[in-house]
Structure formats: structure tokens, C-alpha cells
N, C-alpha and C positions, 0 to 999 in steps of 0.2 A: 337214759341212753337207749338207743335202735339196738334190741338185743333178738338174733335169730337162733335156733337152737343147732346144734353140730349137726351135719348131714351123715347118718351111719354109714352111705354108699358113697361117701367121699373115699379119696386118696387121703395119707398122711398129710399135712402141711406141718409149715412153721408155726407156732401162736403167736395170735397177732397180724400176722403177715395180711397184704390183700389177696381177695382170690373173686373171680366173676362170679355175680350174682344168678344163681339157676331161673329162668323163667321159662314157659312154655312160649309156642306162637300161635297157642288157639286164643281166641278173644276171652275178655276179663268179662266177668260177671254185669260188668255196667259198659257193656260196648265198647271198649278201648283196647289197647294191646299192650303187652308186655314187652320191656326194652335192656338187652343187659347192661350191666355196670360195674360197679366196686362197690364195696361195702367193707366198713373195718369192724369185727367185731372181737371183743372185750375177750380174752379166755386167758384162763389161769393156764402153767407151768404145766400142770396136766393133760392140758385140752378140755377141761370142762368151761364151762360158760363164767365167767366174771361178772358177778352182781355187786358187787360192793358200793359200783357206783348209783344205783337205781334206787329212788325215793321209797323210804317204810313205811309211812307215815307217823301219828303219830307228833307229841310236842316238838318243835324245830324253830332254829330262828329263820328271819325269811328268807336270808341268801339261799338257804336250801331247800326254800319251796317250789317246785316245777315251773310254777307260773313267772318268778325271779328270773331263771333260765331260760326260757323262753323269752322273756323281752332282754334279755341281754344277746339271744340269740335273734331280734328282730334288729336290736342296732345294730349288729356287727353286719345284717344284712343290708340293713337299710344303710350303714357306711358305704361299703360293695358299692350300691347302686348309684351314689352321688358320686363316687370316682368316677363312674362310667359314663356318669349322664344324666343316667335313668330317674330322673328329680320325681315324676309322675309315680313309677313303682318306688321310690324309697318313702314318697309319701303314707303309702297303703303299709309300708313297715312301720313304719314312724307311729304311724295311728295305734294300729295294733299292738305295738310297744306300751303306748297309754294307757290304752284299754285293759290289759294285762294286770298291769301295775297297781290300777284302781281296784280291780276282781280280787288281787293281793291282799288291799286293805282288808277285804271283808271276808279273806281266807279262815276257815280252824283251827283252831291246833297252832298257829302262831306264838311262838313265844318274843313279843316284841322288846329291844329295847334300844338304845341312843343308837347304839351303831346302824342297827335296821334298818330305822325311821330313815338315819340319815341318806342308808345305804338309795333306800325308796325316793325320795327326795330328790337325792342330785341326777340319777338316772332316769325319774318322769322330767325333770329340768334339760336335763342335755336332749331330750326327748323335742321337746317344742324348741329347742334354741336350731336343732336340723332342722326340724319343720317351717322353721321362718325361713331358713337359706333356700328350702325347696320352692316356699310361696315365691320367693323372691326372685327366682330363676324360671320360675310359670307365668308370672307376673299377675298374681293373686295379690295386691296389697293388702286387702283390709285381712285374708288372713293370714300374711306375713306380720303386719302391725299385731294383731292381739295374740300368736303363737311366740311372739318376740317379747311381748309383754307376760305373757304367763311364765315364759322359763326367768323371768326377772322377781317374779311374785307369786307363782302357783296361779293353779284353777280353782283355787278357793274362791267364795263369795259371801263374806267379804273377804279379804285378803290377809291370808294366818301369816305372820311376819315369819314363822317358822320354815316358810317355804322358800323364805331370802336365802337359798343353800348355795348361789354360784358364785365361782373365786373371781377376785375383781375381774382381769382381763377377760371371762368370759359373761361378764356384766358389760362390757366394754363394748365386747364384741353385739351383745344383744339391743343395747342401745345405738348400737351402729346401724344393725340390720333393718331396727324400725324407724329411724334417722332416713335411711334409704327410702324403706314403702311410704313414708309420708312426703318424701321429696318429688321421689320420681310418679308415685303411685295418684297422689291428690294434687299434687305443687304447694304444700305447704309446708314452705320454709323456713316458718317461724316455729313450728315446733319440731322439724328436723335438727335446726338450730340447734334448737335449746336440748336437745337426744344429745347433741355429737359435745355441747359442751360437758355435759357430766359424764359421759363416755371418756374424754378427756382427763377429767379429773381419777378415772379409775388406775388409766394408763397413757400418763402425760409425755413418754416418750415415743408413742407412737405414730410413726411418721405418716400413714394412711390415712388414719382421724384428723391429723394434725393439715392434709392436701383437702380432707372433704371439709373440715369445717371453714377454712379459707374459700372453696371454691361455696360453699353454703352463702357466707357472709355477702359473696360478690352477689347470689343470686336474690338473695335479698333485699339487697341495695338498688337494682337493677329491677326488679319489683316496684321496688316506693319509686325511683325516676320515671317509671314506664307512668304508673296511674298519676303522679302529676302533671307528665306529659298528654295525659289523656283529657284532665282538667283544664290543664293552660289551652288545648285543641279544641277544645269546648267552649271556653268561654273565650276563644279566637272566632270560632265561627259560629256561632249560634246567631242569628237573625237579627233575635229580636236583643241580645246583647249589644251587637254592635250598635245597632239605631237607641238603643238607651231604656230600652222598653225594661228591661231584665227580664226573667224568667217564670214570674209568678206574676196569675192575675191579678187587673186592677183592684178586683173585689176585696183581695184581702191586706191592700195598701191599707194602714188606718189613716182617717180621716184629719185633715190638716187645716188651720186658719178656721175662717168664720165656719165650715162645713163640723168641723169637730165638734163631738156630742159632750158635754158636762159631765164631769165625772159626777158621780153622788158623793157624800162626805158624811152622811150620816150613817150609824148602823144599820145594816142590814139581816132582818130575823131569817135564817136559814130553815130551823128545826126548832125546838125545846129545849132551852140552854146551849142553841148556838148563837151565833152572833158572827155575822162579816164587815169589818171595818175596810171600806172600800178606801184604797188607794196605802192603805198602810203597808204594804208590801213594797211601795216604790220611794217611801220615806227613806232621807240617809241619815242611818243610822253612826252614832257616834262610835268614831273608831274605823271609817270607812276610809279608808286610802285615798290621799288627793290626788287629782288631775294631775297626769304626767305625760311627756311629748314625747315616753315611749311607748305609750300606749295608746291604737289606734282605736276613735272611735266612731264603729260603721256607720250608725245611724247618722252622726253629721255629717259624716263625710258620704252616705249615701243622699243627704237632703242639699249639698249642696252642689255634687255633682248635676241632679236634677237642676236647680239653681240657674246654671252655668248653661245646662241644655238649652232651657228656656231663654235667657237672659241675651247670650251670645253663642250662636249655634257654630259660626265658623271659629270661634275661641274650643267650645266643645270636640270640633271634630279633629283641632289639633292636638287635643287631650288625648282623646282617641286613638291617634293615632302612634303617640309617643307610649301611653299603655302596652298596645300591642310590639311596637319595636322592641321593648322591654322584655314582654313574656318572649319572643321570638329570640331575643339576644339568652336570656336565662335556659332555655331548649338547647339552643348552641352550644352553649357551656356543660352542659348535662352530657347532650353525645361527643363532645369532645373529652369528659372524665369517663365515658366508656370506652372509650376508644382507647386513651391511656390503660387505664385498665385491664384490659385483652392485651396490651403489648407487656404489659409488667405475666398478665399470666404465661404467656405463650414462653416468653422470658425464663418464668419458674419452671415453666415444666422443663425448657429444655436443660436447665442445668440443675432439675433432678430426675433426668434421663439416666445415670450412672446410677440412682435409687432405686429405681423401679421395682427392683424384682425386691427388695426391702422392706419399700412400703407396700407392698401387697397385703392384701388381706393373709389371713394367714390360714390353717387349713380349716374350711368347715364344719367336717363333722367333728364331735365331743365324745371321748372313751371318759367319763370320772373315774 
């Protein structure tokens, strides 16, 4: 505790009480000036000074090592600051808070035991689960994602399962946050996803995980139509598709009728006790699954589309053209289930407008 000693040239006061802090207004020793204020200080019944509260040294458990108080005096700052805003300076708390906590470990005089560890534990964990809400609010992904992962597992490396110290909802809440930076931060959906559903599983009543992982799912659906859409636009307009050519050089067409080269059928010596029996690999093997007309197969149906080019080209270009009606009518149907879609969500939200303030997030920063 800020302990000053009694001024003898004071007046009586109350003990306890506040009273302004004495400064001069010549300049301080390192060029700044001196500002009054308040200061409460600590005095017994008599008016002497109150030490009771001030570290001995000496064997202690850690709640009562200066360094403990101190990062509990960095949260409670660093809380302050993310009411207000201030995400940038409650970072520099936050940090500092870690830092502290780690120094702890390798404090003297420590008499460690369950309760400690724990005590250390859950307080470096609520420590980074702030620090992802501040990334998140700067728009720092990647270190929202790994601060959001650490209060889930520690900064161990590898990872001490003893560091798994946070209560489910605030497991929930961590898996939320890096659910977020992978969403918003990279657009990767698939493992925002897969965040918000075990996020879920911590705390299945939760009506905000329960609007993010709906709106997740849409956006990953809307993902896969986009790049199929990007494919069927592709192999609508590419040049040498449409005239029949396809997309890879001749060169690497294999060789067809009298031009095709003979396989070999004898052993082939690789090395010293190896051996390649040529074409053994395309033998069918017993137990091979027969021919079924649900199952397409490309090569013929790519040797006989050629077939059809060659054979009868205005037969082919009506091929052609009933292919593309096809992809074009399939596109159709795609933005027409987004379209549905946005009206079912627009739908949802408005009639969980009465929710709102509900499913909110709930508050960010963690007291354990």
C-alpha cells in the first residue's frame, strides 16, 4: 500500500479521512511539476501510520505476494479502460498483467499450493480472454485468434492440460471470440464454424452463438455456391471449351488407335531386387465393383463427346448448347435459394428484434 508518513506541521484531522496532497510548484528533479490531489492514507486510532497491511517478506502464499496485487490491480485497470473504450491502453494492462504473473512463478519465498496455482491460473486465463476482446475491437485477428486460444489452454508449449482452468461459459465465450477473428478477420468459415459449434456445446442456451452459428452456416453455404458459380462461369466461357478443344494441351492427350504406343508386358528391372510389372496396376482385380449407370464414366464420355464433334458437328453444337442452358438454368436456382434465403434471415431478425438486448454478447471483461 502508498504509505506517507504523518506531517508534524499538519492540523489535527480525522484518521482515515482525505486530506490534499502537499506539493511544491518549483519543478521536480526530472523536469515536470507537481500537481495536488487526494491521497487516503492507512492510520491507526492513534494517528500513527498503519502497516498491517504492507508485505514482510518472508514464506507467503502467492495471493499475498506484491506481484498477485499488482496484476489484479492491472485487471481491475485494464477493466476501467474497455468500459470506456480505451481497448489500446487496456491492452498495455492486460500485458502487463501476464508479465507479472509469469515473474510470480519464479517469485522466493512462495509457499505454493492447489489453491495458488489455481488462483494464478484462472487470473493469467481471464488475462488473454480480455486481450482477444481488445484484438478484436482494433481488428488485430491473428492476435485475437491465439490470445483467444491461450485463455482456452495456457501459454504452455506444449499445452499443460492444467491450464484448462476456465468455467464452461467463459470457454464459450472464448471460442466465440476466435470464431469471430477467423470469420471476419481471414473469411474462414469452416473453422469459425466448427469454434461456434463447441462454443455451443458449452452453453446450448445461448441465444447469440445460437444467431452467429446460423448466420456462419448461411455464409458458408454461400461460399461453396459462389465457387461453383465461378466454375460453371468458367467452363461457360472459356474459348477453347466451348469450341471443344478443352483446357489442356494436345501433348498431354494420350495417344489413341493405330498412333498408340504398346504397352510392355514383360518385367521391367528398376534397381537390385526390384522389379515393375507393367500394366499390373490397371488389372481388375477380383472383388472390383461392376459397371453401374450411376456411375459416370469420364473418359468415355469424354472420347465420345469428341466422337460426336468430329462425326456430326451441328449435332455437337446442339449438345452444346443444351449443356450450357443446363449450367445457366442450375446458377438460376442457386440465386434464387439465396434470395430465399436473405428473406428467411431478414424474417429472423425481425422477430428476434424483442431479443436483442438478450442475445447480446455478454460483458467482456472476467473478475474470476
Amino acid at each position: 500500500s502508498r504509505a506517507s508518513l504523518p506531517d508534524p506541521t499538519a492540523s489535527p484531522r480525522i484518521p482515515g479521512a482525505q486530506r490534499p496532497a502537499r506539493g511544491a510548484m518549483s519543478p521536480t528533479p526530472g523536469g515536470g511539476t507537481y500537481q495536488y490531489g487526494f491521497q487516503i492514507t492507512p492510520l491507526m486510532e492513534d494517528g500513527s501510520l498503519d502497516t498491517s497491511g504492507d508485505f514482510k517478506g518472508g514464506p507467503h502464499p502467492a495471493q499475498d505476494d506484491p506481484l498477485y496485487k499488482m496484476a489484479l490491480e492491472n485487471r481491475e485497470g485494464g477493466n476501467k479502460m474497455v468500459g470506456m473504450g480505451q481497448h489500446e491502453a487496456a491492452i498495455g494492462r492486460y500485458s502487463e498483467m501476464i508479465m507479472q504473473l509469469r515473474a510470480l512463478e519464479q517469485e522466493a519465498g512462495i509457499e505454493w499450493d492447489d489453491e495458488g496455482r489455481l488462483a494464478v491460473r484462472q487470473l493469467r486465463a481471464s488475462a488473454y480472454l480480455n486481450l482477444s476482446l481488445c484484438f478484436l475491437k482494433t481488428e488485430q485477428w491473428t492476435h485475437a485468434s491465439n490470445t483467444a486460444t491461450r485463455a482456452l489452454q495456457g501459454d504452455k508449449d506444449p499445452p499443460d492440460p492444467q491450464e484448462d482452468v476456465l468455467a464452461p461459459e467463459k470457454k464459450a465465450k472464448a471460442l466465440f471470440r476466435r470464431a469471430q477473428a477467423q470469420s471476419q478477420g481471414f473469411g474462414n468459415f469452416a473453422k469459425a464454424l466448427e469454434d461456434l459449434k463447441k462454443a455451443l456445446e458449452y452453453t446450448p442456451d445461448d441465444k447469440a452463438l445460437q444467431q452467429e452459428l446460423a448466420k456462419m452456416d448461411r455464409a458458408t453455404n454461400k461460399a461453396a455456391k459462389e465457387a461453383d458459380k465461378k466454375l460453371a462461369g468458367f467452363l461457360c466461357g472459356n474459348k477453347k471449351v466451348k469450341d471443344g478443344e478443352g483446357i489442356f494441351d494436345d501433348s498431354l492427350r494420350p495417344e489413341e488407335g493405330w498412333k498408340a504406343k504398346p504397352f510392355k508386358k514383360e518385367p521391367m528391372k528398376m534397381k537390385e531386387g526390384l522389379w515393375l510389372m507393367p500394366g499390373a496396376a490397371d488389372e481388375k482385380k477380383e472383388g472390383d465393383e461392376p459397371p453401374s449407370d450411376d456411375k459416370v464414366d469420364f473418359d468415355e464420355l469424354s472420347r465420345e463427346i469428341n466422337e460426336l464433334k468430329e462425326d456430326d458437328p451441328s449435332e455437337f453444337a446442339k449438345f452444346r448448347e443444351k449443356v450450357q442452358k443446363k449450367l445457366e438454368e442450375e446458377i438460376a436456382e442457386m440465386d434464387k435459394q439465396d434470395a430465399e434465403e436473405a428473406g428467411k434471415e431478414g424474417a429472423a431478425a425481425e422477430k428476434a428484434g424483442a431479443d436483442e438486448a438478450a442475445a447480446a454478447e455478454p460483458q467482456p471483461v472476467e473478475s474470476p
